[in-house]
N, C-alpha and C positions, 0 to 999 in steps of 0.2 A: 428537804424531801427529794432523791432522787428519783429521777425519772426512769419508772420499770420499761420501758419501750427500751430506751438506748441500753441498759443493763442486762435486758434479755437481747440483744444483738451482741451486747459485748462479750457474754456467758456462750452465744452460738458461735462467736470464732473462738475464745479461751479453750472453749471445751471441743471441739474439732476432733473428733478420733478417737473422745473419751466415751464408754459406752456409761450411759446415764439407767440407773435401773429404771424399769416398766412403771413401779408402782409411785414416783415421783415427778409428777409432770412438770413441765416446764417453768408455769407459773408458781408454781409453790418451790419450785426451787430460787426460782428469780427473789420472788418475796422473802425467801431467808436468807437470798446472799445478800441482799438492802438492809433487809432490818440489821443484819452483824455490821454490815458496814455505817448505817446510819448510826447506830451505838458505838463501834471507834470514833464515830467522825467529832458525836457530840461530847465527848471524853474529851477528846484532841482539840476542841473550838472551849470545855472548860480550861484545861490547862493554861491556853495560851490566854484565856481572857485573864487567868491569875496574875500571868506573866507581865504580859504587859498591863495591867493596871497596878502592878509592881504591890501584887496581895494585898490591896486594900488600901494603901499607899499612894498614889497614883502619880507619878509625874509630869502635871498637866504641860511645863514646859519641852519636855522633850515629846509627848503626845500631840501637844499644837506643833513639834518641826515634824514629825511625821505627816501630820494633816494637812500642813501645809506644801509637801513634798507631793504627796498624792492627787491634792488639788489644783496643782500645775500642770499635771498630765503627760 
């Protein structure tokens, strides 16, 4: 879930000098640029879970040198 706070700051610099119509306030526009982006995002987090669980397949040896690459820090 992204945070509408930092989204609507980041939408007030993107959009800088864009005139925004009257009838779409702020927040309903913040709210639909998350939910589009929240819908790529979990699109993009299925893929990769395919990916790397090598579709159902899963290559626990090469998954444990990941884990353990990451648990080194």
């Amino acid at each position: 879930m992204l945070d509408r706070g930092v989204i609507k700051d980041f939408l007030d610099e993107e959009l800088e000098g864009i005139e925004i119509p009257e009838e779409l306030s702020m927040e309903a526009l913040t709210e639909a640029f998350c939910q589009y982006v929240e819908d790529d995002y979990y699109e993009w987090l299925r893929d990769n879970a395919q990916s790397f669980f090598n579709h159902g397949d899963p290559d626990w040896a090469w998954i444990a040198k990941k884990a353990k690459l990451v648990s080194k820090g």
